[in-house]
C-alpha positions as CSV (number, residue, x, y, z in Angstrom):
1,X,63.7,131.0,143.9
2,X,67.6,129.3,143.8
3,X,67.4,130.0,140.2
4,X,66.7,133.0,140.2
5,X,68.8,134.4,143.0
6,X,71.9,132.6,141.1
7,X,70.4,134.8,138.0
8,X,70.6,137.8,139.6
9,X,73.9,137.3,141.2
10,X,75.8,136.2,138.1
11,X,73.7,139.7,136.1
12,X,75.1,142.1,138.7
13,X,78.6,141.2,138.7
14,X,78.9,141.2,134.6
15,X,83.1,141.4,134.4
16,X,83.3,138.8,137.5
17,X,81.5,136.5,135.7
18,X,83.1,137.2,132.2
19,X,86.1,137.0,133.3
20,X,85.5,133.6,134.8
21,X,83.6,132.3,131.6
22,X,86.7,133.3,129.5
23,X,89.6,131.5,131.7
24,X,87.0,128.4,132.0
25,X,87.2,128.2,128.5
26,X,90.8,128.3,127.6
27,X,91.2,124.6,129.0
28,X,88.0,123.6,127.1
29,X,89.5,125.0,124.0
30,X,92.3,123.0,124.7
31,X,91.2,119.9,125.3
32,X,88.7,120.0,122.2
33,X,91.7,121.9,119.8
34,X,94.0,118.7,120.7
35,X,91.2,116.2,120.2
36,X,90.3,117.9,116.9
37,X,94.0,117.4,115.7
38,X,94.3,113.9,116.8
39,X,91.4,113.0,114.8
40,X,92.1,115.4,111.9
41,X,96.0,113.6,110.8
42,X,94.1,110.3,111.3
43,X,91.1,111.3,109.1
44,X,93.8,113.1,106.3
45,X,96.0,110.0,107.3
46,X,93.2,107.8,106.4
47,X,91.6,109.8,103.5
48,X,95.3,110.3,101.6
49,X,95.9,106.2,101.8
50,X,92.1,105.4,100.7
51,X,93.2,107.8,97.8
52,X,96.7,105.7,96.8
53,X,93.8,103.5,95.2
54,X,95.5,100.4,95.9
55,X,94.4,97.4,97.4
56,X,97.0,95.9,99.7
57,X,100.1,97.6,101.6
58,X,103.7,95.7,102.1
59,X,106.3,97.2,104.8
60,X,108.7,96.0,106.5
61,X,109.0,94.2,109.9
62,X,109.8,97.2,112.3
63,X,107.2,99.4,110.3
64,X,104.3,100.6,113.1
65,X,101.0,101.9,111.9
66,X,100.6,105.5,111.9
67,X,104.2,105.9,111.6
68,X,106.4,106.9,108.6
69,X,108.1,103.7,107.5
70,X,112.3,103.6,106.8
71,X,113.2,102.5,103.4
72,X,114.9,99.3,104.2
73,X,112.8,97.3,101.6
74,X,114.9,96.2,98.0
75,X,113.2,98.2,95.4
76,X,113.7,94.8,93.2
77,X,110.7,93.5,95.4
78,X,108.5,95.6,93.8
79,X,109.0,93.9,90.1
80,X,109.1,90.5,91.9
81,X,105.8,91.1,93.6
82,X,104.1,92.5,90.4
83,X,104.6,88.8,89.2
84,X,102.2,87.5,91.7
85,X,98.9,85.8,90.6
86,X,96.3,88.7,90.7
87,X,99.0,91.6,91.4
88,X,98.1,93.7,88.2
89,X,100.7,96.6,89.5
90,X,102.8,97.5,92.2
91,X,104.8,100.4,93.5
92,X,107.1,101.5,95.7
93,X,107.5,104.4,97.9
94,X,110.2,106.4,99.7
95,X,109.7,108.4,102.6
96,X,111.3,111.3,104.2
97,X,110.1,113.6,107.5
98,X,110.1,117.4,106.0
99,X,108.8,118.6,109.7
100,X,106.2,117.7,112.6
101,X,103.7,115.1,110.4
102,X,104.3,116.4,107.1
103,X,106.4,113.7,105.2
104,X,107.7,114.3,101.4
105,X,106.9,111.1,99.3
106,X,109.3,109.4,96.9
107,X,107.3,108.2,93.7
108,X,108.0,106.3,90.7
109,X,105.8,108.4,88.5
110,X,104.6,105.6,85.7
111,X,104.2,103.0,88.5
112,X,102.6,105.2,90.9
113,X,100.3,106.5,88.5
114,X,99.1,103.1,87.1
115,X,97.6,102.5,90.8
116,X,96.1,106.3,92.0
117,X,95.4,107.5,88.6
118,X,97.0,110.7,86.7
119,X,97.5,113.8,89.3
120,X,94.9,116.4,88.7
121,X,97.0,119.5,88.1
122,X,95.4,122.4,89.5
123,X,98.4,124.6,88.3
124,X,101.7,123.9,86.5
125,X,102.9,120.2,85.1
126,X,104.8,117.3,86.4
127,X,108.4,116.5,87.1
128,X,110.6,117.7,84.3
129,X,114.2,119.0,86.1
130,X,116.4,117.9,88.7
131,X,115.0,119.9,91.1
132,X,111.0,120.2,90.3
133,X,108.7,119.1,93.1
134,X,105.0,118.7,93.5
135,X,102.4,119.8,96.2
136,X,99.0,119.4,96.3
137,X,96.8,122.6,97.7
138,X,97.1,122.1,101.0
139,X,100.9,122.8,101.3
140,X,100.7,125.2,98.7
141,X,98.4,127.3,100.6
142,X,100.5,126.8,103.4
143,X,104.0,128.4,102.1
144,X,102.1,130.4,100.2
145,X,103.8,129.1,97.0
146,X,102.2,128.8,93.2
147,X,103.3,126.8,89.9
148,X,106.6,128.3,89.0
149,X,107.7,129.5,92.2
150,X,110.7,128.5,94.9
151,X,110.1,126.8,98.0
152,X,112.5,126.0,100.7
153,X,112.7,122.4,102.2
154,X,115.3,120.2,103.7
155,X,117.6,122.7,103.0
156,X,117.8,122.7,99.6
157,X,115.9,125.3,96.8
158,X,113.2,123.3,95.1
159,X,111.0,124.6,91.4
160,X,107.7,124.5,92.2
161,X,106.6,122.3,89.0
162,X,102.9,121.9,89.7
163,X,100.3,121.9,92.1
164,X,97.9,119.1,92.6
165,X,94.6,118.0,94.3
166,X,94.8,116.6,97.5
167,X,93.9,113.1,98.5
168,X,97.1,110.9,97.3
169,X,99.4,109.5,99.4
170,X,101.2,112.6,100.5
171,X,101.2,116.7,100.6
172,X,104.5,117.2,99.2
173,X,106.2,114.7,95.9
174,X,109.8,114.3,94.4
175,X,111.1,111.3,92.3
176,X,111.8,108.4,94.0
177,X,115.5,108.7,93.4
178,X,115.5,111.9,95.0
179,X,114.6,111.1,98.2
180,X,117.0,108.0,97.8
181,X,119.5,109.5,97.1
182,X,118.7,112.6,100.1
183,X,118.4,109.6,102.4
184,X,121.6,107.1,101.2
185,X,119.1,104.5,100.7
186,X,119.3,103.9,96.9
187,X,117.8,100.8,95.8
188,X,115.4,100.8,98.6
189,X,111.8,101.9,99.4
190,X,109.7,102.1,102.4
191,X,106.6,100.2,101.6
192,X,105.3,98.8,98.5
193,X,101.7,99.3,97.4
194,X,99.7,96.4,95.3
195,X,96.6,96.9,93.0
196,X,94.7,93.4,92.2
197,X,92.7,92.6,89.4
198,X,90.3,92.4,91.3
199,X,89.9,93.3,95.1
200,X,87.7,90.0,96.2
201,X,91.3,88.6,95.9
202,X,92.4,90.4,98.7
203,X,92.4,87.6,101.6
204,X,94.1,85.0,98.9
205,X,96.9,87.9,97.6
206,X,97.8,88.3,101.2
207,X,98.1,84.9,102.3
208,X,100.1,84.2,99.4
209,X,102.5,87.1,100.1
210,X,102.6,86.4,104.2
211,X,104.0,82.7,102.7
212,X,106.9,84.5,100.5
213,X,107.6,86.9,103.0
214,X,107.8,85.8,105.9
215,X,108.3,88.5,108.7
216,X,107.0,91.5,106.4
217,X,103.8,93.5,107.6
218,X,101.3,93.3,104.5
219,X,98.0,94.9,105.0
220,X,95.0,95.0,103.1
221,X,94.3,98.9,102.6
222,X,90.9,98.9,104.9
223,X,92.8,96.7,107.4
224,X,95.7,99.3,107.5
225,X,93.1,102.7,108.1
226,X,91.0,100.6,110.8
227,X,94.9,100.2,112.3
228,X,95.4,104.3,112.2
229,X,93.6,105.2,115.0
230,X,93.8,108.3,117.7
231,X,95.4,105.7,120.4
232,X,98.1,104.9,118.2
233,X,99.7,108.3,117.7
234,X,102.6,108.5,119.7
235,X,102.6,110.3,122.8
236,X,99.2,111.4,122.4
237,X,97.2,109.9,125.0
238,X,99.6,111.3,128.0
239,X,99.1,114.6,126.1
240,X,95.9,114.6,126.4
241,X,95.6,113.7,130.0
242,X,97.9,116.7,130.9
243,X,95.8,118.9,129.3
244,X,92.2,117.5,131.0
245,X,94.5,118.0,134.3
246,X,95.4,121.4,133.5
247,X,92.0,122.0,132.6
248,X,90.9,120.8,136.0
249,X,92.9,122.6,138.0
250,X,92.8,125.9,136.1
251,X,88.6,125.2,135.9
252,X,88.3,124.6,139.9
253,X,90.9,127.5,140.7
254,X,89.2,129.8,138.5
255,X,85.7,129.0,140.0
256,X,87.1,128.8,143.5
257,X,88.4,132.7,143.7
258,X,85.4,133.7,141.8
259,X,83.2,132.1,144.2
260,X,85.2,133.0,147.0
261,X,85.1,137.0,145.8
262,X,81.5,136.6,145.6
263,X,81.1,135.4,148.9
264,X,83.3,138.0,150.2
265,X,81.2,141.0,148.3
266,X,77.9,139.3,149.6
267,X,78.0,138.9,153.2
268,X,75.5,140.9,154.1
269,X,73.0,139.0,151.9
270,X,74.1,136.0,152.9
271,X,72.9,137.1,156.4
272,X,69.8,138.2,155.4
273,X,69.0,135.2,153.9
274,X,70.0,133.3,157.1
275,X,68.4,135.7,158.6
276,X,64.8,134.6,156.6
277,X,65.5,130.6,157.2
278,X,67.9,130.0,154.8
279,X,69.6,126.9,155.6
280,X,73.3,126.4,155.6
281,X,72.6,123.7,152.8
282,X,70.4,126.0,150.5
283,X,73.3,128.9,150.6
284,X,75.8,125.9,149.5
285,X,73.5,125.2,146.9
286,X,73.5,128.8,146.1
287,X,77.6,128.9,145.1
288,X,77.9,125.3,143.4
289,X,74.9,126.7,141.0
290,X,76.4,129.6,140.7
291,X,80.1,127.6,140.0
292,X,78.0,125.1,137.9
293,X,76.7,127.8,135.2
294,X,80.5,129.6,134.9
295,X,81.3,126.0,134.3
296,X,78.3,125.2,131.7
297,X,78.9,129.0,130.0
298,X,82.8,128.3,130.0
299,X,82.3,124.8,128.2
300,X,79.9,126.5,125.4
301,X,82.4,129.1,125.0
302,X,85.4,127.0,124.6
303,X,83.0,124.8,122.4
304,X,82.7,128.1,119.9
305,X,86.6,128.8,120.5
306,X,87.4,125.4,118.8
307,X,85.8,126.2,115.5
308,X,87.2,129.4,115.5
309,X,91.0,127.7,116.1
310,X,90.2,124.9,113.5
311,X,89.1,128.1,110.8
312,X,92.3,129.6,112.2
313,X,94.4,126.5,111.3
314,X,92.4,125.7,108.0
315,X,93.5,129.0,106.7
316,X,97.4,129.4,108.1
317,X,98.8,125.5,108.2
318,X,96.1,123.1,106.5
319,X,98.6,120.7,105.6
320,X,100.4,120.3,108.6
321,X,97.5,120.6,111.8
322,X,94.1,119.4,110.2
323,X,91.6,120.0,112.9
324,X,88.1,117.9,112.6
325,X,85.5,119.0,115.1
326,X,84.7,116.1,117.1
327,X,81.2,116.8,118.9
328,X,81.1,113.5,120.4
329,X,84.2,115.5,122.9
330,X,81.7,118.3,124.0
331,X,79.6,116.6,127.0
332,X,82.8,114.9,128.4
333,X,85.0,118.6,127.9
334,X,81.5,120.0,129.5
335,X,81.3,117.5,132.2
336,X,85.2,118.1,133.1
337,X,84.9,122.2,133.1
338,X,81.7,122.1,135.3
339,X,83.3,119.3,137.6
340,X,85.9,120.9,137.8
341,X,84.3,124.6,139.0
342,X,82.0,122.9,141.3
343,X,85.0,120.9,143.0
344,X,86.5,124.9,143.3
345,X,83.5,126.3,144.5
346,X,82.9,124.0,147.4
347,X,85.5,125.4,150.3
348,X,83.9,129.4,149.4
349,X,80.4,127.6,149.9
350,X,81.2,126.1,153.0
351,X,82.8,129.3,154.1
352,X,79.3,130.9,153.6
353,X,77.4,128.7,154.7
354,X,79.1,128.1,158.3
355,X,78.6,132.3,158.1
356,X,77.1,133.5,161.6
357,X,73.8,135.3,160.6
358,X,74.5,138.3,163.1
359,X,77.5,139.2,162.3
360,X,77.1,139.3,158.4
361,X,74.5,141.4,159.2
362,X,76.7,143.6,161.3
363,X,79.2,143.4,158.0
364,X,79.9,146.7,156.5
């Protein structure tokens, strides 16, 4: 009978209720959009340094996880490790922040390709002048930008020599003295990256390299991914906990002048039901079920919405907000957006319930 009363209330009002899906689901969309990006850099993160093909990472001692490293290493390190029993190559890497996450990586091109492999050019060729830079589809789709084209970045005009497949190290490349020399840091790199002869020698290569450098961070390439987690992104996690309390609040405020409206427009059948034995309790049920299906249809709208902002972000910035769909977000989003419109729903469904049966009848 509840059910279907809360049916039939929710049917008759069609714009009321909406309405009230739609601004339940903004916050949902929010909160599943920002989770979605969070886990999208660390999954590119992760999937680019998988793709370096190397076996063991060395950075300095103020270098954090998840962070872009400074180039304060010797580039001179990177022949003296290569001399290191089971080292079969090494190479190093400069850095430099183009904007937000995106990061432009300095390569030595004969070193860097005896580790990852040749580039797989899906338009143009590699590095022949000055001013010829590489980017892999992602980017290239983003500044909509082909082999032989200009792109601008850190203000300077760059030839767009090639475009390559994903999956390596970085979106955007330049030789490694370029960024050095952008940067002032000639003669240095920001990490160095090892290949073995054979990666069973990981464990040994890394003791060995802890002993003759003392202080440096050296990772094993698995051991460095498992370290690039959501937690460790910088301001992240308060982020996020704004946005679930802004969800709250606009969840329970949204529900709580719906509900409250409602109420309002059904006084007289409130009474009526009074009127028949209703209990105060059944009519409180009556709103929170009411509250607790905006809530349900608001979480399985702003569950949709997501997909739709990560196609939306997939087609205008896929190099710079990757957004994964993290389903293992939807009951706890859900469970916050119906929370949240049943804590809003409770003072309108105390207001009807405490509702003297006479005079909502007498209600015009």
């Amino acid at each position: 009978m509840i059910a279907k009363l809360v049916a039939s209330n929710l049917s008759q009002r069609p714009v009321r209720t909406l309405l009230s899906i739609l601004l339940i689901a903004v916050p949902v969309t929010l909160m599943l959009t920002l989770v979605g990006l969070s886990h999208g850099f660390v999954n590119d993160s992760s999937r680019r340094t998988r793709g370096i093909g190397a076996d063991i990472i060395v950075r300095s001692s103020d270098a954090v996880p998840g962070s872009m490293a400074l180039s304060n290493m010797s580039q001179k390190l990177v022949g003296r490790l290569t001399q290191v029993p089971h080292v079969r190559s090494a190479t190093g890497i400069a850095s430099h922040l183009v904007a937000g996450w995106t990061t432009v990586a300095g390569i030595d091109v004969p070193s860097f390709t005896q580790i990852s492999g040749n580039f797989v050019f899906v338009e143009g060729h590699g590095f022949e002048q000055p001013d010829d830079i590489l980017l892999d589809t992602y980017y290239a789709q983003q500044a909509h930008v082909h082999a032989g084209g200009k792109i601008n970045l850190l203000n300077h005009n760059w030839n767009v020599a090639g475009i390559v497949e994903p999956g390596k190290l970085a979106h955007i490349f330049l030789p490694i003295s370029v960024v050095q020399d952008m940067d002032g840091t000639a003669g240095k790199v920001a990490q160095v990256y090892l290949k073995l002869d054979d990666p069973r020698n990981t464990n040994s290569v890394i003791q060995e390299l802890q002993n003759l450098l003392p202080g440096y961070k050296i990772y094993g390439m698995e051991e460095l991914v498992s370290l690039t987690s959501v937690d460790n992104v910088p301001f992240l996690r308060p982020l996020l906990n704004v946005i679930i309390g802004v969800a709250v609040l606009i969840g329970a405020a949204v529900a709580s002048l719906s509900m409250y409206m409602a109420v309002q427009q059904r006084t007289r059948e409130i009474g009526i039901l009074k009127s028949l034995g209703a209990s105060k309790g059944m009519v409180l049920k009556i709103i929170l079920m009411e509250a607790l299906f905006l809530g349900l249809g608001g979480s399985l709208l702003g569950i949709a919405f997501s997909f739709a902002s990560r196609f939306l972000l997939a087609k205008l910035v896929p190099a710079s907000l990757p957004q994964a769909i993290v389903p293992a977000w939807w009951p706890i989003a859900g469970a916050i957006a119906m929370g949240a419109a049943i804590l809003g729903a409770l003072y309108p469904g105390m207001l009807a319930a405490r509702q003297d049966p006479i005079q909502a009848l007498a209600y015009e």
